[in-house]
Phi, psi and omega in degrees: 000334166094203195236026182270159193262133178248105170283080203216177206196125178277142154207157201248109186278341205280352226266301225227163174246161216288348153292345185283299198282009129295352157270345153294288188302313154340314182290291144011247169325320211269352198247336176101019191270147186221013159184147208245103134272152193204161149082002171333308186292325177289305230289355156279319180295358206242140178232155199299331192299283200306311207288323204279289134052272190291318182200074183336292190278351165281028189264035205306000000 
């Protein structure tokens, strides 16, 4: 992983609708977060093809 810092947060996208979460993300970026978890509870059913699909932009 190197020496780089990782700043990240869970979050349930499943929550909110796509204007919020793209105003979370954003908020994101602008905040210094560089990892995201999300969909933990899902995350058997889903394959990154589908997930990136669903939610394009949490792809940071």
């Amino acid at each position: 992983m190197g020496k780089k810092l990782y700043h990240g947060a869970a979050y349930y996208p499943e929550l909110w609708d796509e204007k919020v979460i793209n105003e979370d993300i954003e908020m994101m970026k602008q905040t210094g977060i560089n990892a995201v978890r999300i969909g933990e509870f899902a995350c058997p059913t889903w394959s990154r093809k589908k997930a990136s699909l669903i939610y394009p932009s949490l792809l940071l």
